[in-house]
Residue, then its C-alpha position, 0 to 999 in steps of 0.5 A: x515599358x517603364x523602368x524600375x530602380x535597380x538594387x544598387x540604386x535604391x541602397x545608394x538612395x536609402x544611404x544619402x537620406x541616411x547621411x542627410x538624417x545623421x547631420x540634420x537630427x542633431x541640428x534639428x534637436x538643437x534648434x528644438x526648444x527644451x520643454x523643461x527650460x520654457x517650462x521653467x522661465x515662464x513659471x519663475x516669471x510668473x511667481x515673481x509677479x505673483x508673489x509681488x502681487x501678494x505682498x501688495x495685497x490687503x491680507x498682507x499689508x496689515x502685517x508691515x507689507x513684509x513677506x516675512x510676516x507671511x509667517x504671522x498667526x494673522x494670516x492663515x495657512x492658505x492664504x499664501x496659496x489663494x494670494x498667488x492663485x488669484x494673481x495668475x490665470x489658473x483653470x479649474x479648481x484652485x485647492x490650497x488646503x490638502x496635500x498636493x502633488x504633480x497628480x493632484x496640485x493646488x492648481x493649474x494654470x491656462x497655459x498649462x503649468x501645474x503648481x503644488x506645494x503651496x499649501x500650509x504655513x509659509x515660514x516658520x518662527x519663533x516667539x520673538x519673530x525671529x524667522x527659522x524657515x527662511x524659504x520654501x520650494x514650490x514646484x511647477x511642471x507641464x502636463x504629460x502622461x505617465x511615461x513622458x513624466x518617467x522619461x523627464x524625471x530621469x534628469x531631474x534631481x527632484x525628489x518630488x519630480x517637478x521642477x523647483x523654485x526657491x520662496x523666500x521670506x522677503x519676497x526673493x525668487x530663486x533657483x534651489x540653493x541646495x539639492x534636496x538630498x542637502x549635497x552641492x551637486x550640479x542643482x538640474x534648474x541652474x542648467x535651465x537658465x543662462x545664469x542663476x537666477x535671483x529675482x527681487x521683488x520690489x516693493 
């Protein structure tokens, strides 16, 4: 007759499997990379070189090869947009003329990531050429389902949910300065990277 475990034995067993998954959980999130952090570096990194690309690029070289004559009437309203579309594999349709959002962004690229809030003008000025909109937010975020997004953005201080970087006239590519309500709380990008990021493009 074979034997079978005792109650006693098999509330001893349930006990050590539930101290062994109080100490390894932790360890394992841990170890576990934050979605929001690969997310975040592999965009930066993209839009550095994409934005480098776009001031090398004919539409803006007539304009003294500057970011900040991104601005200038010469260049039209998508082409900041396209520019930064065609320096990046993107997949499917590549919309730089309506409004966009997570739902419907101006694309997405083969890895996944999705972009919006490229469209429009890129800096404002004024008649003497002086720039009065030094920068821009553009967003990024992976591919998630409705819920996964709702769970996300709990952490996030983003009004518009994605995660933020900062545009700059001359090329500069950085973490937000501020958050978006204008306060200076902790900005939830800064935690995603070692130190604050300030990338210059070189010309």
């Amino acid at each position: 007759m074979k034997k079978a475990f005792t109650l006693s034995e098999a509330l001893v067993t349930l006990a050590i499997l539930g101290v062994l998954a109080a100490i390894l959980i932790p360890v394992l999130n841990n170890v576990r990379p934050d979605k929001d952090k690969v997310t975040y570096k592999k965009a930066l990194y993209s839009m550095q070189g994409a934005v480098s690309n776009a001031m090398d690029s004919t539409v803006y070289s007539m304009a003294a090869n500057s970011a900040a004559y991104w601005a200038d009437d010469l260049v039209g309203e998508s082409d900041f947009c396209t520019s930064i579309a065609e320096s990046l594999n993107t997949t499917g349709r590549v919309d730089c003329t309506s409004k966009s959002s997570y739902d419907s962004p101006n694309f997405v690229t083969t890895d996944g990531i999705r972009f919006w809030g490229l469209e429009g003008k890129v800096f404002a000025h004024d008649a003497t050429g002086k720039i009065t909109v030094p920068s821009r937010i553009i967003y990024v975020d992976r591919p998630m389902n409705k819920s996964s997004l709702d769970a996300v953005t709990k952490n996030r201080l983003a009004k518009n949910a994605g995660l933020r970087i900062q545009v700059n006239y001359d090329g500069k590519i950085t973490t937000p300065q501020t958050n978006e309500n204008g306060d200076n709380t902790e900005i939830y990008e800064d935690k995603l990277i070692e130190n604050s990021l300030s990338v210059t493009v070189e010309k």
